[in-house]
SETORKOL-819707 format. One record per residue: residue number from 1; residue in one letter; x, y, z of N, C-alpha, C in turn. Coordinates in nm, 2 decimals. Example, Ala and Ser with C-alpha at 12.3 -4.5 7.8 and 13.67 -1.06 7.14 Angstrom:
<sites>
pos code nX nY nZ caX caY caZ cX cY cZ
1 A 1.32 -0.57 0.78 1.23 -0.45 0.78 1.32 -0.33 0.78
2 S 1.28 -0.22 0.71 1.37 -0.11 0.71 1.29 0.00 0.79
</sites>
This chain:
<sites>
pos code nX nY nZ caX caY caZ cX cY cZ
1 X 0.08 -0.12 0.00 0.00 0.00 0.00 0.09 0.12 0.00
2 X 0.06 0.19 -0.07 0.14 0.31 -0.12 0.11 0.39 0.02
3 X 0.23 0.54 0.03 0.16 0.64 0.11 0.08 0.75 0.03
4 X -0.02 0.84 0.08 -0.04 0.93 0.01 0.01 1.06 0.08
5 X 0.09 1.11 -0.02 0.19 1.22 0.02 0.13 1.36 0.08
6 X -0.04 1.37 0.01 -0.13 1.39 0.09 -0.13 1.41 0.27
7 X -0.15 1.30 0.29 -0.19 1.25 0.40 -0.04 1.29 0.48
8 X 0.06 1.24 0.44 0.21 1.25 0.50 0.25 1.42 0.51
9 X 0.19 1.49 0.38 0.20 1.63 0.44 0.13 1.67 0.51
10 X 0.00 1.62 0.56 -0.11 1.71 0.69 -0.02 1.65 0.79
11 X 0.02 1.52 0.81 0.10 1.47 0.93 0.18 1.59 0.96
12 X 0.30 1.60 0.91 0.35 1.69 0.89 0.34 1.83 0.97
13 X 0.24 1.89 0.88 0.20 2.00 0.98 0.18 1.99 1.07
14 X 0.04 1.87 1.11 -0.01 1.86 1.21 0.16 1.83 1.34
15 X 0.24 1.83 1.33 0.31 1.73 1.37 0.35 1.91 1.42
16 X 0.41 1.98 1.28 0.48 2.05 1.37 0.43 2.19 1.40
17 X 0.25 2.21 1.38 0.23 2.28 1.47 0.17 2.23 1.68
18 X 0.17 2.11 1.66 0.18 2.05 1.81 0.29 2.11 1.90
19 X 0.39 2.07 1.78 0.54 2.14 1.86 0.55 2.30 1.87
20 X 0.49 2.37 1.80 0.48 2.53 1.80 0.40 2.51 1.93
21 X 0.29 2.45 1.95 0.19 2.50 2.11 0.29 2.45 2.22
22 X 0.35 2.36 2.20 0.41 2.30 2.31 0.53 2.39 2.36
23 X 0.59 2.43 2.27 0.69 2.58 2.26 0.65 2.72 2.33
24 X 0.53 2.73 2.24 0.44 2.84 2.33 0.40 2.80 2.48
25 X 0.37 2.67 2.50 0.30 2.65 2.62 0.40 2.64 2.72
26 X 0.55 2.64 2.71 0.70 2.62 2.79 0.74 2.77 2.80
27 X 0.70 2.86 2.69 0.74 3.01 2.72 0.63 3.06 2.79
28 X 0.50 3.00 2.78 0.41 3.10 2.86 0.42 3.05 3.02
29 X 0.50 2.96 3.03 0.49 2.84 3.17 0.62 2.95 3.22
30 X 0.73 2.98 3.15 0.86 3.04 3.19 0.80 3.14 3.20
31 X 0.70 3.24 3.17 0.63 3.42 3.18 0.61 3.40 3.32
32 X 0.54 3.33 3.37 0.46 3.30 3.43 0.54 3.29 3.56
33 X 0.63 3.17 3.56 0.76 3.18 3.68 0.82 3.29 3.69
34 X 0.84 3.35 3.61 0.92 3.50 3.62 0.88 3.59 3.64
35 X 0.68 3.67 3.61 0.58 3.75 3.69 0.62 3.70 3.82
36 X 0.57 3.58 3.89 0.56 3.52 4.03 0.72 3.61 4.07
37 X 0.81 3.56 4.02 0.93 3.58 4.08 0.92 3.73 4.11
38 X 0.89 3.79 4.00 0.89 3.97 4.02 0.82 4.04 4.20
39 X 0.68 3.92 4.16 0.55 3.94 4.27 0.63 3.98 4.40
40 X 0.71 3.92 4.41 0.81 3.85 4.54 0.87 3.95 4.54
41 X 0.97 4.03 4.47 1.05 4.10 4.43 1.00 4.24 4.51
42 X 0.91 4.31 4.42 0.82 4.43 4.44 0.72 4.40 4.61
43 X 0.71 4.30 4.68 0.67 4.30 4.83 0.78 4.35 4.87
44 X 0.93 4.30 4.89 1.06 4.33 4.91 1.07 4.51 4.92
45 X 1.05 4.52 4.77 1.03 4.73 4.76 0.98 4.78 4.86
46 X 0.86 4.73 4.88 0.78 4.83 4.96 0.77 4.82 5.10
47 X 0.84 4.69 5.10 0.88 4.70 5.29 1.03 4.80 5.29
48 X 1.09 4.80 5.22 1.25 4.87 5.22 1.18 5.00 5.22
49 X 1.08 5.06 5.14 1.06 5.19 5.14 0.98 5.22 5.23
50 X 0.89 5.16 5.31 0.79 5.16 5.46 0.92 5.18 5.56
51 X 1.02 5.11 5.58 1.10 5.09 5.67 1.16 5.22 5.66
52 X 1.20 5.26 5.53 1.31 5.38 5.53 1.17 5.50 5.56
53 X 1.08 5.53 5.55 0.96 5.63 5.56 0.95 5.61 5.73
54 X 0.97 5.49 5.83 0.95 5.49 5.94 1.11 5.52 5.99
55 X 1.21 5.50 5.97 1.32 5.54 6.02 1.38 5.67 5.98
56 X 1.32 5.76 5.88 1.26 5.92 5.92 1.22 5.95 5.93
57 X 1.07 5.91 5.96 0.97 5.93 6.08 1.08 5.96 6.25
58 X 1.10 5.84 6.33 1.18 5.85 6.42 1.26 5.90 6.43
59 X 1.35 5.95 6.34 1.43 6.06 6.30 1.41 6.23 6.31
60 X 1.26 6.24 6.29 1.22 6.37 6.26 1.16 6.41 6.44
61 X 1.11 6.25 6.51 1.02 6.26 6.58 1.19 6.29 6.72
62 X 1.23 6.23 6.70 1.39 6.27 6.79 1.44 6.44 6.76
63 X 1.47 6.45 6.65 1.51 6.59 6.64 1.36 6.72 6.70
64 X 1.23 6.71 6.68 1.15 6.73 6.75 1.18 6.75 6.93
65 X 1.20 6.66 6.98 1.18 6.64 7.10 1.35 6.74 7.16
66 X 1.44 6.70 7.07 1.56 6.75 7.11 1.52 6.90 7.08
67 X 1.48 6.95 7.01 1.42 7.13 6.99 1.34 7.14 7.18
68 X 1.22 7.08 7.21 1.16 7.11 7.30 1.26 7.08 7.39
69 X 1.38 7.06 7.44 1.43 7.03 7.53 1.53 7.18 7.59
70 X 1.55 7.24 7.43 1.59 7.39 7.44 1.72 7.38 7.45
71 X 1.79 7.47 7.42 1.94 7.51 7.40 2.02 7.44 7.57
72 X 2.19 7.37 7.46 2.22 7.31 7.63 2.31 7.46 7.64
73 X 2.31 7.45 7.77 2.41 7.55 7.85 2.50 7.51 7.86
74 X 2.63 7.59 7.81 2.80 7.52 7.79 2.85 7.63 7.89
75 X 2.79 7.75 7.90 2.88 7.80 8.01 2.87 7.73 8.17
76 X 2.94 7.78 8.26 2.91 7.73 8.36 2.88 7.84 8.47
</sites>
């Protein structure tokens, strides 16, 4: 029984657009781990910048209190 060359060319295609989705479906799987990774990334930001916004907070709230305390006396 003969092949029909037909039939061997849809194979063909069929064959190698499977492997184009499966390509696509390994890059969209690697997008995907690498958003997540960022997610992680960007919580990191905003505690560093909360942290640094409260450690001149405390900063501002010290130099405050050192003003109400009033000039030191150096003479004697």
């Amino acid at each position: 029984m003969a092949e029909d060359p037909l039939i061997h060319q849809r194979f063909v295609e069929g064959t190698n657009k499977y492997g184009d989705m499966v390509g696509e479906a390994r890059r969209a799987h690697e997008n995907t781990q690498h958003a997540r990774n960022l997610e992680g990334r960007s919580f990191n930001w905003k505690a560093a910048i909360l942290l640094l916004i409260l450690i001149a907070g405390a900063a501002g709230l010290l130099f405050l209190l050192s003003q109400l305390a009033g000039p030191a006396d150096y003479l004697p």
